[in-house]
C-alpha positions in Angstrom: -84.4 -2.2 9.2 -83.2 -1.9 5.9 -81.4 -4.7 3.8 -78.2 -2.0 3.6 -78.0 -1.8 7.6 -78.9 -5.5 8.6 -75.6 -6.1 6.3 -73.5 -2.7 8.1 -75.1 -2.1 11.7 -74.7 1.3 12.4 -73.5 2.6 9.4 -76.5 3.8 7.7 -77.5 6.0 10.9 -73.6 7.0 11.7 -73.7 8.2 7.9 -76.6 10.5 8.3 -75.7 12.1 11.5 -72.1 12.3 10.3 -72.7 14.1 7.1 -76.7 15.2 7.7 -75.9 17.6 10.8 -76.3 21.5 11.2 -74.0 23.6 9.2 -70.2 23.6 10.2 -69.0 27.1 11.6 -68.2 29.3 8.6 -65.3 28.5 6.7 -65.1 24.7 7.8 -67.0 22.2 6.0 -68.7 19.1 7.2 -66.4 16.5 5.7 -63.0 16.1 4.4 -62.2 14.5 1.1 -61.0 11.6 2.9 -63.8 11.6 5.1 -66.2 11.5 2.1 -63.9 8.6 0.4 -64.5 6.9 3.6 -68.5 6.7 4.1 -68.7 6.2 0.4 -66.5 3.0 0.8 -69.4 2.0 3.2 -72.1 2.5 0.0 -69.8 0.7 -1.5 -69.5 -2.0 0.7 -73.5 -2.4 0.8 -73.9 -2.2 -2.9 -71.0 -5.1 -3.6 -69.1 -2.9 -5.4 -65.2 -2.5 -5.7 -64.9 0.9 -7.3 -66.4 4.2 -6.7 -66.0 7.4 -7.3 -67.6 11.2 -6.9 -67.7 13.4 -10.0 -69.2 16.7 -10.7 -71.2 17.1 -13.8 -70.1 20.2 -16.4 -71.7 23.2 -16.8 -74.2 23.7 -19.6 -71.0 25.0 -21.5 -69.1 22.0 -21.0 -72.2 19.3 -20.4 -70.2 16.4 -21.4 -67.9 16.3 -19.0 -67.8 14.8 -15.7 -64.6 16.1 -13.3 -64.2 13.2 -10.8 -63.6 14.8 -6.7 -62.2 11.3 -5.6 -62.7 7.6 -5.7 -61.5 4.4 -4.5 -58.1 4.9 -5.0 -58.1 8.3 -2.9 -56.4 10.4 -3.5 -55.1 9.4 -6.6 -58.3 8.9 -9.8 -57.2 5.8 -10.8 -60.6 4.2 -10.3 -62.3 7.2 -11.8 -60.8 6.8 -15.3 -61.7 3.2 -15.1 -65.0 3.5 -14.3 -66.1 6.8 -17.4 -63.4 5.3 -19.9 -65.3 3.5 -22.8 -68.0 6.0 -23.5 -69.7 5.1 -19.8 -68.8 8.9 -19.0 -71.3 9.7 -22.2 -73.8 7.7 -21.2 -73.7 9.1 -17.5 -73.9 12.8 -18.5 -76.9 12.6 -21.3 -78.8 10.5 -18.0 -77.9 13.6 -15.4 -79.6 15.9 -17.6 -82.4 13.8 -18.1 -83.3 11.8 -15.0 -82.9 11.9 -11.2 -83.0 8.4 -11.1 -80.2 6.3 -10.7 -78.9 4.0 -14.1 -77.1 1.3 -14.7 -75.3 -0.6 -16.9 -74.6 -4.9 -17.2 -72.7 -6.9 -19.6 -74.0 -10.5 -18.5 -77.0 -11.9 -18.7 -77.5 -12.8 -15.1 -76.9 -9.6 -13.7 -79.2 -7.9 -17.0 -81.9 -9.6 -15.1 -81.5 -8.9 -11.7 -81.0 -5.3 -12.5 -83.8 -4.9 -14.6 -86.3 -5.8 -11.5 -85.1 -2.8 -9.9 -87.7 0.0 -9.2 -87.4 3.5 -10.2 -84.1 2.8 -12.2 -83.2 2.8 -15.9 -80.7 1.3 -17.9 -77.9 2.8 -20.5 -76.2 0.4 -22.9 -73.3 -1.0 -21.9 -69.9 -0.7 -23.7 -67.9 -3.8 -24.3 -66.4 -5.4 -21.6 -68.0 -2.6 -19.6 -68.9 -4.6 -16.5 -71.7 -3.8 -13.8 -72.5 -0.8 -12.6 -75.0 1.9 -10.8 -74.8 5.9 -10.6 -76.6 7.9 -8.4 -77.5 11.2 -10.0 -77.3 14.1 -6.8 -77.9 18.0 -7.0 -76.9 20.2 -4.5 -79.6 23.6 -3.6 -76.9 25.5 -5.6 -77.3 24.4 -8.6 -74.3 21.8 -8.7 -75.2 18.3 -10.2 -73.0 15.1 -9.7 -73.1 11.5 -10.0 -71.8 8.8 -7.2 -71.2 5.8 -9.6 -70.4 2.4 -8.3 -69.2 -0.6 -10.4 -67.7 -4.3 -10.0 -67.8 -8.2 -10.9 -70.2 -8.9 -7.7 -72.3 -5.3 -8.0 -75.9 -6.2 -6.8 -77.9 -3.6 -5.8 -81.0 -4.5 -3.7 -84.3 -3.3 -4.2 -85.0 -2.9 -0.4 -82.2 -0.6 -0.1 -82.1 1.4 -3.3 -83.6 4.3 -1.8 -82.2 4.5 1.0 -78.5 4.4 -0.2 -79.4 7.6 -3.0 -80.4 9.4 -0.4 -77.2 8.7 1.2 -75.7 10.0 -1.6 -77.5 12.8 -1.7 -76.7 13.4 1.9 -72.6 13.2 1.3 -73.0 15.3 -2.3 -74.2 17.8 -0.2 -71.7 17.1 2.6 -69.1 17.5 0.5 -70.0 20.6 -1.6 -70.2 22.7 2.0 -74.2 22.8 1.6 -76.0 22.6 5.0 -79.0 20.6 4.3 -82.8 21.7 5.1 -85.0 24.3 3.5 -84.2 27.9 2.3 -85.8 30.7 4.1 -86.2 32.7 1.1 -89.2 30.4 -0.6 -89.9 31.6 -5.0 -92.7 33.0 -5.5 -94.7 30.0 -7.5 -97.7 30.5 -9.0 -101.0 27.9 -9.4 -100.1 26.9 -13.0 -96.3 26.9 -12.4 -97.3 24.8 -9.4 -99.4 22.1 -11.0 -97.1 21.7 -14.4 -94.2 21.3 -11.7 -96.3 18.4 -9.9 -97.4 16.7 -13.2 -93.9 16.7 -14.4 -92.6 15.5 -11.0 -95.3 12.2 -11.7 -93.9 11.7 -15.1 -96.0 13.5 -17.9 -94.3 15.3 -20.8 -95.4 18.5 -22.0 -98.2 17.3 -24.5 -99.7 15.6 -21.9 -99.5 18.6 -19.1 -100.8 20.7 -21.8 -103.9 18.5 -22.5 -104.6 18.2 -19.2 -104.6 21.7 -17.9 -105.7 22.7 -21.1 -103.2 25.0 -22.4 -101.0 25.4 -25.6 -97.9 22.8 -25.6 -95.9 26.4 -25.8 -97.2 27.6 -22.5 -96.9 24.4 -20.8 -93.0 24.9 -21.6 -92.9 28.2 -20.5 -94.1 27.9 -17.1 -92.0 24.7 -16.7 -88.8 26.9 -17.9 -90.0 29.7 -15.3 -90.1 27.2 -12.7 -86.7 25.7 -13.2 -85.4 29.4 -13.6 -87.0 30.1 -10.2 -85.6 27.2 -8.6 -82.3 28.1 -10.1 -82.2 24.2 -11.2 -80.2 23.1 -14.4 -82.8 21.2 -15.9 -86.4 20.3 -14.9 -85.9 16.9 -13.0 -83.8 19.0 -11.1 -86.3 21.8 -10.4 -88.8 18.4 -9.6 -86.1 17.5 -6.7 -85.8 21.1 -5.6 -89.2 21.4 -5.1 -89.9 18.0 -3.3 -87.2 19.4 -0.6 -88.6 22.2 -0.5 -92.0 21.0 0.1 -93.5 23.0 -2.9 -94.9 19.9 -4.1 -95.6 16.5 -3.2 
């Protein structure tokens, strides 16, 4: 049992048959706004956090904007502009289109440190007076990237749970964006090279070292990673990485 459902019994496993099921009947989705506002009040609630809030990232033509869906204060955004006002919002969108990893952000020492232990995460500076907090990045199969950030005076994520609760998140992203989970039927066409320069990417080499590895021109290490996020129709390559790991084309 995890460290997030010894605190909520039930919750975690309610969640992901609540928002994890088959695909609704056309034209209904799988969860309301409120709905969503609701179960992400549970993350909440397992994370110590007082505010929340869903946002979808921008398009390439407008990357440095995140357009909040709801938050705490549901329906209103109140909680929203609180938690991107002093540059956070920035901060957030530069990590989304770098990083599938969650961030976050801490103001006092004693949180700094506590933070810092946690696996898989990175941190982004913190504006003054900017508090605690987390973000999940999410993607949806379509394309659409978002962020589930989380912040407040007692945030304290545990390492037990971290995984579990961004896959949560991904679960209600998806939920909430009308996307039944599960894999496509219509798999791209990958080839071997495509393939391995995906995988090497997905275990955190950069293009010089792919290249040198597989023996190939930094230039044509590139291009097959661009073909491969082009194939995937993902909006950058960490996202064509978590595409593919659903997908099963790597492991």
């Amino acid at each position: 049992m995890s460290y997030a459902q010894s605190r909520q019994p039930g919750r975690a496993s309610d969640l992901g048959q609540d928002v994890s099921s088959a695909a609704p009947p056309t034209g209904q989705h799988a969860v309301t706004l409120a709905d969503a506002a609701r179960r992400c009040r549970w993350i909440s609630i397992d994370l110590g956090a007082r505010d929340f809030a869903l946002c979808l990232a921008g398009s390439s033509a407008d990357s440095n904007r995140l357009t909040p869906v709801f938050d705490s204060e549901h329906p209103g955004t109140i909680s929203a502009a609180r938690l991107l006002g002093g540059g956070i919002g920035e901060h957030l969108m530069r990590h989304i289109r770098q990083s599938t990893a969650p961030c976050w952000w801490a103001d006092d020492a004693g949180a700094e440190a506590a933070f810092s232990q946690l696996a898989w995460t990175s941190r982004i500076e913190p504006q003054a007076h900017g508090g605690r907090g987390i973000a999940f990045p999410v993607y949806t199969d379509g394309g659409q990237a978002g962020l589930l950030v989380f912040a407040g005076p007692d945030l304290a994520p545990s390492p037990y749970s971290l995984h579990d609760l961004h896959g949560r998140c991904f679960a209600l992203f998806g939920a909430v964006a009308g996307l039944a989970p599960g894999r496509s039927s219509d798999m791209p066409a990958m080839s071997r090279r495509e393939i391995e320069c995906l995988k090497l990417t997905s275990r955190g080499y950069t293009s010089e070292e792919i290249a040198k590895l597989l023996k190939l021109s930094v230039h044509t290490a590139n291009q097959y990673l661009t073909q491969t996020t082009q194939k995937l129709n993902a909006v950058n390559r960490m996202h064509a990485v978590a595409k593919a790991l659903r997908m099963g084309l790597i492991d």
